[in-house]
Backbone bond lengths (Angstrom), bond angles and torsions (degrees), N, CA, C in turn:
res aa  C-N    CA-C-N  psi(-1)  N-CA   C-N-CA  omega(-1)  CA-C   N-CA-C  phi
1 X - - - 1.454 - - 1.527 108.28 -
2 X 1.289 122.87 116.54 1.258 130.45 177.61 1.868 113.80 -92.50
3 X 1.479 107.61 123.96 1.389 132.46 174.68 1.013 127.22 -102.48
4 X 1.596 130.47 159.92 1.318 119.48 172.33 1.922 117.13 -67.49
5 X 1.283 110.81 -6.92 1.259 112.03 177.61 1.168 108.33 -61.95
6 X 1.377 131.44 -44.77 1.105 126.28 -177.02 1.280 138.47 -76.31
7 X 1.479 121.26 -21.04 1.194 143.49 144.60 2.084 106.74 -24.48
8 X 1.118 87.68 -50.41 1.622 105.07 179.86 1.462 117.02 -62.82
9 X 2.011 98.44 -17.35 1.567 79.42 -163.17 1.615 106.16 116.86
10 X 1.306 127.32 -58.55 1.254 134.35 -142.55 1.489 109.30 -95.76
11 X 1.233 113.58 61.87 1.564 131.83 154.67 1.694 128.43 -52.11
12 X 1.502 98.32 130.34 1.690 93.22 173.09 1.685 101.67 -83.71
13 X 1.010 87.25 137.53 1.672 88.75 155.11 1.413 127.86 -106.05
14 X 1.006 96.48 143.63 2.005 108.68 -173.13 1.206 99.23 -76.73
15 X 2.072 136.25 -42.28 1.428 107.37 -174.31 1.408 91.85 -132.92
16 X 1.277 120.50 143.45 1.779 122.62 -177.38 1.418 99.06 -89.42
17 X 1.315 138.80 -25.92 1.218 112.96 157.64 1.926 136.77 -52.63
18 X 0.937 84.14 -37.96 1.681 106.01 163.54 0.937 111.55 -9.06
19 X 1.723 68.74 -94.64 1.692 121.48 -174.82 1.376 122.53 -24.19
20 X 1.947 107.06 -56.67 1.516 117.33 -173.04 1.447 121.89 -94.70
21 X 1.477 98.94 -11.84 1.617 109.83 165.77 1.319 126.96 -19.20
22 X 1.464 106.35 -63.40 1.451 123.05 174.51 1.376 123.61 -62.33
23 X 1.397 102.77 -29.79 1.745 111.82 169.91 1.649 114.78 -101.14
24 X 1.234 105.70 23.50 1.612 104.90 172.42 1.685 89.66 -114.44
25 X 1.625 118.47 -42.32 1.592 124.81 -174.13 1.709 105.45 -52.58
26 X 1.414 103.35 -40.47 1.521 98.53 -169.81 1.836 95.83 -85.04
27 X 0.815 126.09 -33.73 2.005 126.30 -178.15 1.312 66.44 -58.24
28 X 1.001 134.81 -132.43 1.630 150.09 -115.40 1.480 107.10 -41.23
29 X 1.483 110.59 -35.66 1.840 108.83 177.99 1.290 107.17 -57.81
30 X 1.351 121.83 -52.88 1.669 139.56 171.84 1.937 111.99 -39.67
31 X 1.246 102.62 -52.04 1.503 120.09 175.80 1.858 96.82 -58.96
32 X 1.534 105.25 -64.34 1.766 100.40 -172.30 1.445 106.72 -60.19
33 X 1.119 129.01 -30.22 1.400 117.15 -170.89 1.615 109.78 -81.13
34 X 1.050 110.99 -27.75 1.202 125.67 -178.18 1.620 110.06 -53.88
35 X 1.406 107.80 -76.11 1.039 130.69 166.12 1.617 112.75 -47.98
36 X 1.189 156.07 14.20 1.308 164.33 -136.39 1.063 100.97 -151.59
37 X 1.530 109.96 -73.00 1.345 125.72 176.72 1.891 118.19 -54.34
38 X 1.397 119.07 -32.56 1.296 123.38 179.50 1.604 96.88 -84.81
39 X 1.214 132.53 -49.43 1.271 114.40 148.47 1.392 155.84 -35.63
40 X 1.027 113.70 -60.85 1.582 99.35 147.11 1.770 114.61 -57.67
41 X 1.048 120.06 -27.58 1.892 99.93 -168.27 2.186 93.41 -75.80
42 X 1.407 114.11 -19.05 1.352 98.04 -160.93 1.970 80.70 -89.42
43 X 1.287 138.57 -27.45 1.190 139.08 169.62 1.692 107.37 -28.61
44 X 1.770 103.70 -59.69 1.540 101.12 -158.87 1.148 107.13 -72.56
45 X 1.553 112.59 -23.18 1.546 106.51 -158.79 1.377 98.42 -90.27
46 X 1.537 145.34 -21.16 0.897 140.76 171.96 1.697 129.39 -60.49
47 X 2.069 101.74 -29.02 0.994 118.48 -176.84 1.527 107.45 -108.74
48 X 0.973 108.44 41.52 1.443 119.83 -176.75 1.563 115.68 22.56
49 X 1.404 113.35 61.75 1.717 127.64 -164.65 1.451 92.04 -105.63
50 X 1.172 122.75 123.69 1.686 121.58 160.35 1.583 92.39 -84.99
51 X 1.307 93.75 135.54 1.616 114.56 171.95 1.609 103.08 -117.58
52 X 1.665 119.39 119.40 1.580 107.05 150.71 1.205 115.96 -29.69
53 X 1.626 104.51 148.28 1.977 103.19 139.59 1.279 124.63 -58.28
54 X 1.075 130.65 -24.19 1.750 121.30 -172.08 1.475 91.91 -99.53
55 X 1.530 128.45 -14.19 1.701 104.78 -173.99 2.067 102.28 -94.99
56 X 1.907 107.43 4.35 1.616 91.78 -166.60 1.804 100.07 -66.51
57 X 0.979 124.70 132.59 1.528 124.57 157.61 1.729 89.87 121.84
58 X 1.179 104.24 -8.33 2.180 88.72 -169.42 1.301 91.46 -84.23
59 X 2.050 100.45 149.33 1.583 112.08 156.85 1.350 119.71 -49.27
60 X 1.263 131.31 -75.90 1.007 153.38 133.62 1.735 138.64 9.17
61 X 1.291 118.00 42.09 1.449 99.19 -173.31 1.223 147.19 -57.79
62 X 1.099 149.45 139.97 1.614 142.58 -159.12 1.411 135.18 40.20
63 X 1.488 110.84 40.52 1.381 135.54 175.38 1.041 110.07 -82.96
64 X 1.388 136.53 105.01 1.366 131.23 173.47 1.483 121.43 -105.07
65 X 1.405 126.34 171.49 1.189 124.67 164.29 1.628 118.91 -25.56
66 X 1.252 103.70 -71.63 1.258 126.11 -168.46 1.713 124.97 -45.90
67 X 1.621 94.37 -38.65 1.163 98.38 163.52 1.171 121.88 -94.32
68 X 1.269 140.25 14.76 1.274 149.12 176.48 1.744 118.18 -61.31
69 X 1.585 92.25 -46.73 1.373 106.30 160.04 1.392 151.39 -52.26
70 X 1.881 96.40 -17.64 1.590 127.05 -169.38 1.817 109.54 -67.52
71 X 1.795 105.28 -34.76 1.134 116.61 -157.26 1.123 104.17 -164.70
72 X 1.733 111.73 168.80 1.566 128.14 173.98 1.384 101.25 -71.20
73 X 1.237 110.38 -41.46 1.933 112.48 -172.37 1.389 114.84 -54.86
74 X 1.506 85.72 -41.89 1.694 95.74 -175.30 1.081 111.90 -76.85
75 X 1.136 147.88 -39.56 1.490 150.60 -177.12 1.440 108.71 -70.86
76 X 1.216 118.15 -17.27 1.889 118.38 179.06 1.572 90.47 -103.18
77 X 1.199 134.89 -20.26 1.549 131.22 177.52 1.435 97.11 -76.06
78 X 0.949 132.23 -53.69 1.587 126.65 172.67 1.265 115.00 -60.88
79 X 1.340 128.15 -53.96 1.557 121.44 176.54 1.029 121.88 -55.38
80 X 1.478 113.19 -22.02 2.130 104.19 -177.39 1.617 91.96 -108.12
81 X 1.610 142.16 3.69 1.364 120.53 148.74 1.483 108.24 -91.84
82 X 1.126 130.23 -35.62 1.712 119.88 169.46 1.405 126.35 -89.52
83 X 1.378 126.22 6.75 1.111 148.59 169.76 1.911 110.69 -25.42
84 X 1.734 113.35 -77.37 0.567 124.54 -171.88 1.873 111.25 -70.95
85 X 1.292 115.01 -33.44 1.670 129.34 -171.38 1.822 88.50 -56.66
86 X 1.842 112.77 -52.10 1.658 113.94 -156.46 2.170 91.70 -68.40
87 X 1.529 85.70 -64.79 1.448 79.59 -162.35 1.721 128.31 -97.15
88 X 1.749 97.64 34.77 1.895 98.70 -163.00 1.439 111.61 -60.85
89 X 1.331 120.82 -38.12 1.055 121.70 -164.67 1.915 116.06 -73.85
90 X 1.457 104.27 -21.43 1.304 119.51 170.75 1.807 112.00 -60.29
91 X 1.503 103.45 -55.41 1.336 133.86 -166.39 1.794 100.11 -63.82
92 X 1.593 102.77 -44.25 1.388 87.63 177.94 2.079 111.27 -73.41
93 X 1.351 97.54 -37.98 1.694 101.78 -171.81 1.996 87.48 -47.08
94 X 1.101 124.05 -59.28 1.310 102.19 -177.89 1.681 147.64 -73.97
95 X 1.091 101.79 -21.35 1.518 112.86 145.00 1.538 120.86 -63.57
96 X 1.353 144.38 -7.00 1.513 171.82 116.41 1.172 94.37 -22.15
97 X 1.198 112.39 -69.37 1.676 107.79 -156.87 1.655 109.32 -88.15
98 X 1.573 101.29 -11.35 1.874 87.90 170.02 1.305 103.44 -88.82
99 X 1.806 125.65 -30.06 1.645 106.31 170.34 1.629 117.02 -48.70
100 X 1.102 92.37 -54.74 1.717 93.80 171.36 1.554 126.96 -26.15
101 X 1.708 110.27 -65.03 1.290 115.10 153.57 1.228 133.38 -52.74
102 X 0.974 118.42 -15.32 1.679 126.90 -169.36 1.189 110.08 -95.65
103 X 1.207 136.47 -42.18 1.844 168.83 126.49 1.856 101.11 -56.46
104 X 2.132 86.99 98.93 1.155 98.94 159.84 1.330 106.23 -127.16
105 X 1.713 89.42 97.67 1.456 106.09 -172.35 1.611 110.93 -148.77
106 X 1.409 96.17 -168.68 1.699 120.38 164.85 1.746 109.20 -22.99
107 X 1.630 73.38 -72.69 1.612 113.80 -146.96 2.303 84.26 -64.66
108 X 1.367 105.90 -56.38 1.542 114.49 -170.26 1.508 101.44 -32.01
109 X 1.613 109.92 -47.48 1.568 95.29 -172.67 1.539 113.19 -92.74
110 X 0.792 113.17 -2.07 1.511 118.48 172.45 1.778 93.18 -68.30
111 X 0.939 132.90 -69.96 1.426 146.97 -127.44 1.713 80.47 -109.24
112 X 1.219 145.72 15.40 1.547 151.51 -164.38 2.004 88.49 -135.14
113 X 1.384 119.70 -57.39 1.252 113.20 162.25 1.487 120.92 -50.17
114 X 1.203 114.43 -70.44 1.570 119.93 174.32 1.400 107.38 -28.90
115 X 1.393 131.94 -65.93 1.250 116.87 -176.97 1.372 116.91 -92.31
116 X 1.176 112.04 30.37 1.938 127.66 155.94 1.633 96.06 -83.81
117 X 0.988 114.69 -72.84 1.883 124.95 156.61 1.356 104.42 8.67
118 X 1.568 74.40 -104.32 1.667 117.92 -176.16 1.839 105.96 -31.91
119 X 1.283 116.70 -44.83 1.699 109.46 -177.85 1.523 110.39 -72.99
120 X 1.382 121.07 -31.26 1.499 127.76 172.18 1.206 130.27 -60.29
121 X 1.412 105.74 -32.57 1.448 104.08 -173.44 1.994 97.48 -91.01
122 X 1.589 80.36 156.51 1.735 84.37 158.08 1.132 151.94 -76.66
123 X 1.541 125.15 150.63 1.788 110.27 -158.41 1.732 108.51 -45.22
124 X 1.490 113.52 -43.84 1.602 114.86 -155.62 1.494 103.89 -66.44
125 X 1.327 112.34 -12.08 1.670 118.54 -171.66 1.647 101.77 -111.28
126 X 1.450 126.33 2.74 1.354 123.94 170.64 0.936 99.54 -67.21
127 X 2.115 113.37 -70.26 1.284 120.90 -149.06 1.638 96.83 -60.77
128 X 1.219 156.17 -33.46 1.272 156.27 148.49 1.838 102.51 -3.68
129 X 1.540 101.65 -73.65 1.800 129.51 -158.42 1.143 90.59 -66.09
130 X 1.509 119.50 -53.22 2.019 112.61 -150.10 1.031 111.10 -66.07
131 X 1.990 143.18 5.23 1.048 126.58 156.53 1.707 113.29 -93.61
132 X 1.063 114.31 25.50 1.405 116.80 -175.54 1.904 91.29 -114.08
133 X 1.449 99.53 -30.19 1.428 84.14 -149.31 1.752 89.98 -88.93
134 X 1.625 137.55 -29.65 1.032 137.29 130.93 1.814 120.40 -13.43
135 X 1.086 123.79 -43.24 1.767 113.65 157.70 0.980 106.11 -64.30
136 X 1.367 131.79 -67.94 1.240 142.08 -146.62 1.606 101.29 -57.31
137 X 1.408 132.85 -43.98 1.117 148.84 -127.75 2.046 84.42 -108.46
């Protein structure tokens, strides 16, 4: 039986294990990455490794543009450390639009407008918005 509660969002759930599954899967991804990432940074500093700022967090160390061109290896070694820098903002508009689908709700068209918005305006006036839309979100 469908209600306006749910429209809202505000579902009973039949099993609370379920339910939080998905929010215990993502805590623990958050925890491993976490922990990964402080690992390698206590790695370099221990091994006296200067790391760029743009290379802390890459698989990949000292892959540059330039060599990207050398090889297939190299060009997929650059795409999965600059991956997210070339195309994040794409990557998020589409993960956006599967919450959207996923959430048929309130909130779906709220957040279905926002990135009606968000595709109209221009890049130099995003980076402006995307810390607004980061609260909002």
């Amino acid at each position: 039986q469908d209600s306006d509660s749910s429209w809202l969002g505000l579902n009973k759930a039949q099993d609370t294990a379920t339910y939080v599954s998905g929010l215990i899967l993502v805590s623990l991804l958050i925890c491993f990455w976490y922990s990964s990432k402080r690992h390698q940074q206590f790695y370099y500093e221990d091994h006296d490794i200067y790391v760029n700022q743009w290379e802390v967090g890459a698989l990949f160390l000292g892959v540059k543009r330039e060599r990207a061109h050398k090889s297939v290896i190299e060009a997929i070694k650059y795409l999965i450390n600059h991956l997210f820098s070339l195309y994040g903002v794409e990557i998020c508009f589409i993960f956006e639009a599967i919450l959207i689908a996923v959430r048929i709700d309130v909130y779906g068209i709220i957040y279905a407008c926002i990135l009606g918005l968000m595709l109209m305006i221009p890049r130099s006036m995003l980076s402006r918005v995307w810390f607004l839309f980061l609260i909002i979100h």
